[in-house]
N, C-alpha and C positions, 0 to 999 in steps of 0.2 A: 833756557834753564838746562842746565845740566844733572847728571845719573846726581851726585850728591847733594844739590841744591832739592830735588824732586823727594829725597830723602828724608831729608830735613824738614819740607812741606808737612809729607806727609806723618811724619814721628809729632809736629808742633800740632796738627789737626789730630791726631789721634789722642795725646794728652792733655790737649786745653790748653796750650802754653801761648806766654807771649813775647814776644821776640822783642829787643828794645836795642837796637844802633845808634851809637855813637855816628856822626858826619867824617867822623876820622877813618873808619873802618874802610875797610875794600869794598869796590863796587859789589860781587856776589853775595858779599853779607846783605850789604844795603837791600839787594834782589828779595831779598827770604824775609826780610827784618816785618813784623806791622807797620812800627813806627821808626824812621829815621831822624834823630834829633839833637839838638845841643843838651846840655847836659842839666838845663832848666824843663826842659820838656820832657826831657825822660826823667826827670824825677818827678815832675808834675802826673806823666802817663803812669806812672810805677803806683801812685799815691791812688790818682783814682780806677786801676784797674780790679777788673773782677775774676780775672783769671787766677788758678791759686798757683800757676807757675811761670816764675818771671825766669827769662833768659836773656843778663846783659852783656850785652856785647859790645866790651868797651874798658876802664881797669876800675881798678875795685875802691875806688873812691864810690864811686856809681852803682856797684852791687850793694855795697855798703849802704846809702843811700836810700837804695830800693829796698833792702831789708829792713832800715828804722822807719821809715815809711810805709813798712806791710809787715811788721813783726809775725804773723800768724799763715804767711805764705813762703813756699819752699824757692830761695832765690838762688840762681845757682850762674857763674863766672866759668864760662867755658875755656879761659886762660888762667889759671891761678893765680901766675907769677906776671899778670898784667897791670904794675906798679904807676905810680906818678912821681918822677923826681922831685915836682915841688910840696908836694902833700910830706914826702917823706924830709922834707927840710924842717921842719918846724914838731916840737910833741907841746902837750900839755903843759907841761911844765916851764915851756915859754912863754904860753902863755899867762899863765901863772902869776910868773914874774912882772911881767907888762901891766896887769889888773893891780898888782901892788905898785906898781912905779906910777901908774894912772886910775885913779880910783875912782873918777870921777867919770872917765872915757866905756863906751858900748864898744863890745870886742864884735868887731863884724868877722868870721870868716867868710872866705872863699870857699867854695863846694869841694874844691880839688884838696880834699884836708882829708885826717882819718876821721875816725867814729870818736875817736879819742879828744881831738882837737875839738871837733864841733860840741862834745860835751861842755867845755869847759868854755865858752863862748856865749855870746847872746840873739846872735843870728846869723843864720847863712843867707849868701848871695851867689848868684853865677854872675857870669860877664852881662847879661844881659837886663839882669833885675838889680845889680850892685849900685846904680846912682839914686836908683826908685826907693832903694832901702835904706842906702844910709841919709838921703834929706827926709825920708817919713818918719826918722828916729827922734825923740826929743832932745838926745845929749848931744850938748854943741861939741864935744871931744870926741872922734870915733878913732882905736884902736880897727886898723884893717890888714887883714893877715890870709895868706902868708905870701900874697905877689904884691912886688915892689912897683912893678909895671903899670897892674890894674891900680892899684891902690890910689899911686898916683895920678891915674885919670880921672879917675873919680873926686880925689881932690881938686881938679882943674874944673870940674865940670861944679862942685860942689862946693864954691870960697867961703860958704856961711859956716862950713866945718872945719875944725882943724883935725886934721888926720894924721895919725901918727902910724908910717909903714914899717911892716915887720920885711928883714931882708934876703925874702924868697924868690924864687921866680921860677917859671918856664923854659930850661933849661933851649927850648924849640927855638923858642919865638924872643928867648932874651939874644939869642946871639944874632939874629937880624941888623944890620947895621944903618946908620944914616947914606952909606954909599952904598949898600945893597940896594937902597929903593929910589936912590939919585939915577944907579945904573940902569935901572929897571925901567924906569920915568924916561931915560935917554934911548934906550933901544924899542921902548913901546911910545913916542910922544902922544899919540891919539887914545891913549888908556887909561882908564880911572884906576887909580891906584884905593885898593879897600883894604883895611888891613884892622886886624883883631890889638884890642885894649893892653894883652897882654904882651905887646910888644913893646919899644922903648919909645920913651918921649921925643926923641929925634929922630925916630921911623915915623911914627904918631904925627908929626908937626908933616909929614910931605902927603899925608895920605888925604883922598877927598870925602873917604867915607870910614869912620871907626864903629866897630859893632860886634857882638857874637858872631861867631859860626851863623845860626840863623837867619841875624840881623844882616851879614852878609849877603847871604842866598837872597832874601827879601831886595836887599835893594839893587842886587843887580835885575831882580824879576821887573823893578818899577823906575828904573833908566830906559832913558833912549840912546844911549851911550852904546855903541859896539866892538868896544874892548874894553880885557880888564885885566887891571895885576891885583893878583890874591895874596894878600898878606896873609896866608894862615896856613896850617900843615893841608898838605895837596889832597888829603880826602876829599876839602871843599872844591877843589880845583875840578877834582874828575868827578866828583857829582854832579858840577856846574855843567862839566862839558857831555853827559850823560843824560841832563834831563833837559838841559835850553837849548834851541838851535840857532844858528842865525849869529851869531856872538862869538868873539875869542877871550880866551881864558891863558895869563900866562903867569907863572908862579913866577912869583918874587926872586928864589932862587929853587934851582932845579931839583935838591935834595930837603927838603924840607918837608921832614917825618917826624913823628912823636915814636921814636921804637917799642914804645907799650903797646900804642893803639894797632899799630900792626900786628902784634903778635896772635890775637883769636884769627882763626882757619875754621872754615865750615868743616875738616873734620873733626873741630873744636867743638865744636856748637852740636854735632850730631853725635858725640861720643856723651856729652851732658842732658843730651834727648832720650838715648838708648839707655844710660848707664846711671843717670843723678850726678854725675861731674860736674862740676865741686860746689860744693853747698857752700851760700854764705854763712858763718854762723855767729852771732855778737851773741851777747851775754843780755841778760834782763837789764842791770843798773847800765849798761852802754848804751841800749836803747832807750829805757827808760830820759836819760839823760840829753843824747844826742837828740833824741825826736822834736824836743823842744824848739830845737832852732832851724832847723828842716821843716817843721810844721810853719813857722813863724813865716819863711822864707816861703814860703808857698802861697799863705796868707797876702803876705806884705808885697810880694812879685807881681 
């Protein structure tokens, strides 16, 4: 641990707080964090924590999240300006339009959406509970929004549904290519290629294993396999290689970042401990609204 890590400790034991990382984040956050997790488990942790102060570290889909999920506790984003390009593809009012073209169809979102979005919606999903909810839904039509990527696998996984994708994505994990992971496959031959949902269907089709962040970790823990290519941004990468030994870990390609998720810094996190930087704050009818399908998704997950 280091002087600011030690800081950070001690400022989160002094006010009751509790820390919630993203897998994307930097190793030193991870160090400090309670919980390290995909983005289903930190809104699951956010939901039943008793702490009355949440600090997510991670962008603010996720704060967001954690404040419809604990309206009456102070949740606070140690990065402000820690965005999601594909939450910001899509508002309301596309959806909107989609509920009238399909009136028949259940609007699933994606977690990676705003407060806004999930209001006007009838469930959320992350990567790892999105096939458990849209086969537990009764409408054979599901509206799945706003990754093209996931949507799609779910449809594959899901033929009794028809799905209708809204045309977002992952800015990260869309431009992974079908010879990104041929190449990768050819300079690792002894490697299990694992790669996340929100990638493309011709990255998807080379991989041995599709799954969350999580879902990842989990099955490299329960292979006997001793290499592996990470389809997903390198947090999972250098967590892999931080907490298992014995194993090789090699990204799929060598830059492959979410530039949001890097942006919190533990002087981020310890300037929000000392100071209240920066409060999430949603309005009553946004909560009121949004919690619906975030509660649902927690239920149904």
């Amino acid at each position: 641990m280091n002087e600011m890590q030690e800081r950070v400790l001690a400022l989160k034991k002094k006010k009751r707080a509790l820390i919630l990382a993203h897998y994307y984040q930097t190793m030193d956050i991870h160090e400090i964090a309670d919980h390290v997790c995909d983005s289903f488990e930190m809104a699951r942790r956010a939901y039943e924590a008793d702490e009355e102060l949440l600090i997510i570290c991670g962008v603010r889909f996720m704060a967001e999240s954690a404040k419809i999920l604990n309206p009456n506790k102070t949740v606070l984003l140690p990065s402000p300006d820690a965005g999601c390009p594909m939450a910001d593809m899509i508002g309301p009012d596309d959806v909107l339009k989609l509920r009238l073209q399909y009136p028949d169809a259940a609007v699933v979102c994606y977690v990676n959406s705003s407060a806004a979005v999930k209001a006007v919606s009838d469930v959320c999903c992350t990567s790892s509970s999105a096939e458990k909810i849209v086969r537990a839904l009764p409408e054979r039509r599901i509206i799945f929004i706003p990754d093209r990527n996931l949507g799609a696998y779910i449809a594959s996984r899901v033929p009794e549904k028809e799905v209708i994708l809204y045309d977002g994505c992952c800015p990260a994990h869309d431009r992974i290519t079908a010879l990104d992971a041929s190449n990768a496959k050819s300079a690792h031959p002894n490697a299990k290629l694992l790669a996340h949902p929100e990638c493309r269907a011709e990255v998807l089709s080379q991989a041995d294993y599709i799954g969350s962040t999580a879902g990842i970790i989990q099955a490299v823990s329960e292979s006997n396999a001793a290499e592996f290519i990470i389809c997903t941004e390198t947090g999972v990468t250098d967590r892999l290689r931080a907490t298992t030994a014995g194993k090789a870990y090699f990204p799929i390609v060598y830059d492959f970042i979410c530039p949001d998720m890097k942006k919190t810094k533990l002087s981020d996190i310890l300037g929000s401990l000392e100071n209240g930087d920066y409060e999430v704050l949603l309005s009553s009818s946004e909560i009121e609204a949004a919690s619906k399908t975030l509660s649902r998704m927690v239920e149904l997950g």
